[in-house]
N, C-alpha and C positions, 0 to 999 in steps of 0.2 A: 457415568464416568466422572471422578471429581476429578478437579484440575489439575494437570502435572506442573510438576515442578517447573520457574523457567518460563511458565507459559502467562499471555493475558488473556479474559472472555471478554468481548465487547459487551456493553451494558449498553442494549438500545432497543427493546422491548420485539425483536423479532419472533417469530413463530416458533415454535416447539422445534420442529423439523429443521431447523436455519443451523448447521452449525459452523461456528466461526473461535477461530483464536489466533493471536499471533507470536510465536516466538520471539525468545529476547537473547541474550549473548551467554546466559546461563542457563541454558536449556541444557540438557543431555547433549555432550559433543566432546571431540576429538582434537580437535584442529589446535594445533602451536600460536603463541604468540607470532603477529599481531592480530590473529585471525578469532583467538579464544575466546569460547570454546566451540559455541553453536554456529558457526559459520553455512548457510546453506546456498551461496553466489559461488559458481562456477566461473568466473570472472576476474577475477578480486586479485588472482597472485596466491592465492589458496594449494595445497595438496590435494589434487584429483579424489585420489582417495579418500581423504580425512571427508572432503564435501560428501562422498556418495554414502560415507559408514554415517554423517549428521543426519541427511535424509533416509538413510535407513531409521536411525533413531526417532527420528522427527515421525516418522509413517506410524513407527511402535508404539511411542508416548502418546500419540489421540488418536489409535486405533484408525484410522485412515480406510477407508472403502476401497480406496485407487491409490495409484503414485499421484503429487498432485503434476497439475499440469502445468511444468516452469516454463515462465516465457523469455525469452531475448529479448529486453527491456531496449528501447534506444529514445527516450523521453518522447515519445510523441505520440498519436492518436490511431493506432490501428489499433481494433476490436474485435476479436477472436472468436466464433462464436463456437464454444466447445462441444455444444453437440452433435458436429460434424466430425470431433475424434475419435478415434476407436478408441474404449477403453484399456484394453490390452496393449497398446502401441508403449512403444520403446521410449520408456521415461528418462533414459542416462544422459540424455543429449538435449540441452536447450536452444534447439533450431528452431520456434515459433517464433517471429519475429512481430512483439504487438508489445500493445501497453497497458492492454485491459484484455479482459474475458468475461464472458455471459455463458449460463447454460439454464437450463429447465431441466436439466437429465439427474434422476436422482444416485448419487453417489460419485459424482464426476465432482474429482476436487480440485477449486481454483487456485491459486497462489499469484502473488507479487513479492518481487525483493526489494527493501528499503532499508535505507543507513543516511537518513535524514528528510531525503523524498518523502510526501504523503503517500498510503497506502488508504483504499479508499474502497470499504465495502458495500455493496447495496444486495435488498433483496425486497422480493414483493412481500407485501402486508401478510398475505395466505401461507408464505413459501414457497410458492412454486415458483419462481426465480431467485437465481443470487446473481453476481457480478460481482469482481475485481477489478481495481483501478490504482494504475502507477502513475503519481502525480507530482513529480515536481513544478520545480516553478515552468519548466517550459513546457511540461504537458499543461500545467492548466490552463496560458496562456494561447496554446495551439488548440485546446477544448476537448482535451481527455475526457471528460466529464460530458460535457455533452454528447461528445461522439456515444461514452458507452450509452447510457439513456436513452439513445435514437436508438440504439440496436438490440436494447431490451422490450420484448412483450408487450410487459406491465405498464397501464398505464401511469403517469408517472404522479398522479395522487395518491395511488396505492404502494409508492416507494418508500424505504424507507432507506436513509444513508448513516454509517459510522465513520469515522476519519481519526485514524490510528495515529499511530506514536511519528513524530515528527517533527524535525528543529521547529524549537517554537520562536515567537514573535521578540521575544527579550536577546535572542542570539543569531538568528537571522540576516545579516550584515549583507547587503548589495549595493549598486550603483544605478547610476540612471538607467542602465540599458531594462534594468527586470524592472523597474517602474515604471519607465515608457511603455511597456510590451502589455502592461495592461492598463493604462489608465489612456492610453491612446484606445484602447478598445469602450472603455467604459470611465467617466469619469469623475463617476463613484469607488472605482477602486483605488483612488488615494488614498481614503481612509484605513488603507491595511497596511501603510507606510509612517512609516516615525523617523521624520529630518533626525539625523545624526549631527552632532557637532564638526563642523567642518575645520578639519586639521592641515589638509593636504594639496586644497584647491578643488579637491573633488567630492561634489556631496554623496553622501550615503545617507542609508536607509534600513532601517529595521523594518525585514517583511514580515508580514503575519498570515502565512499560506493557511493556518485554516480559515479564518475571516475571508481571503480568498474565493476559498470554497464554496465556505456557505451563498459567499453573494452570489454564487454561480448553480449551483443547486437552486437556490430563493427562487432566482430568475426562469428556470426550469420548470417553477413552480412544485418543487418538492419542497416540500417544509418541515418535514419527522429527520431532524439532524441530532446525532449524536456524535459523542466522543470530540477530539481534541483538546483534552488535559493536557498530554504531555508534551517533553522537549527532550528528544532523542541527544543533541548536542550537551545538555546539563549534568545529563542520568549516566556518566562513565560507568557504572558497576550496572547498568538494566541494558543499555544499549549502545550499538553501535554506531556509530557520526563521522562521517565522509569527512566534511568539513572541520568537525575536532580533531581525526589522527589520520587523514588519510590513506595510510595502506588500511583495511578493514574488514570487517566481512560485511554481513547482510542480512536482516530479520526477515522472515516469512510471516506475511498476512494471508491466512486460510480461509478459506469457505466453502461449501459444499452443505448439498440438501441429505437429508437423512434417508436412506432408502427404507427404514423402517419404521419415520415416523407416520 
């Protein structure tokens, strides 16, 4: 299958069998301004419908094995392990309330919603694991990433991690409270911070979540780290940014094993 329109492939040397992509805001979709056009977040202030005809399209456009399996994102560290789902179970409704998911089940497809958040793929070396991870700053902070890790398989030399589209480090803009939250934990992670000129009395800081990451994977001792090019906040015409427009939709990072590779 070549690439559909709308869509990215992660470039991180996974197995044949791994497949992954994520939708951008020009996918195939439905959805009104300010939601245009690929909106796939049932959240958002969206058209019910407009969301259920994108994920119809979205299932269409990469051939999809399963509905994938949407989660109720609430930034923190619960880890799903999906193959305890039925495949069959009733996709319409995102009542799984996690931030991440794992499965070993071939053709069981993960998903996370992001519009600046990190989305955050892993799988083993072989393929026989994948995993999804919703990372903002306060998951990575409460240890999104490690919780999913603990609850994967694999062990974690044979991992490999991508780290998708996501405001980048030049547009990132916070206060003490999201530097405290990790550099009280670690105090190496000041280096993912850049003093901001102080205007107001109050310093800021340019975060740079995927450096973030990485230090958090490193520490894990996974070290096959790909992706973080991009800046969801910069790319108006690729994606969608909380933090640039506010009302918005929401890109889909995929994964799922090939049942036929």
């Amino acid at each position: 299958m070549g690439l559909p329109r709308g869509f990215l492939l992660p470039d991180w040397g996974a197995a044949s069998g791994v497949m992954a992509y994520v939708s951008t805001r020009v996918a195939a979709g439905v959805s009104l301004p300010p939601f245009d056009a690929c909106n796939l977040a049932d959240h958002v202030g969206d058209d019910p419908g407009a969301v259920q005809r994108n994920r119809a399209l979205l299932s269409a456009a990469l051939h999809l094995p399963t509905a994938p399996l949407w989660l109720s994102q609430v930034h923190g560290t619960l880890v799903l392990d999906a193959d305890s789902v039925e495949l069959d179970a009733n996709p319409s409704a995102t009542t799984v309330v996690a931030d991440a998911s794992r499965t070993s089940r071939p053709g069981q497809v993960l998903a996370v919603l992001t519009a600046d958040c990190l989305p955050l793929l892993l799988c083993a070396d072989d393929g026989s694991e994948v995993a999804a991870v919703h990372a903002g700053w306060r998951g990575l902070a409460a240890g999104a990433i490690e919780a999913t890790v603990q609850r994967m398989h694999t062990p974690v030399p044979r991992l490999l991690a991508w780290l998708g589209p996501a405001i980048g480090p030049n547009a990132f803009e916070v206060g003490a409270d999201v530097r405290d939250a990790f550099v009280s934990q670690n105090a190496s992670a000041a280096v993912a911070f850049r003093a901001l000129v102080n205007v107001d009395a109050k310093q800021k800081w340019h975060c740079d979540l995927y450096q973030l990451a990485r230090q958090r994977l490193s520490a894990l001792g996974l070290k096959r780290v790909s992706g973080g090019e991009f800046c969801t906040y910069s790319d108006p015409s690729l994606f969608f940014s909380h933090r640039r427009d506010r009302a918005t939709g929401r890109m889909a990072s995929l994964i799922w094993i090939d049942s036929h590779g």
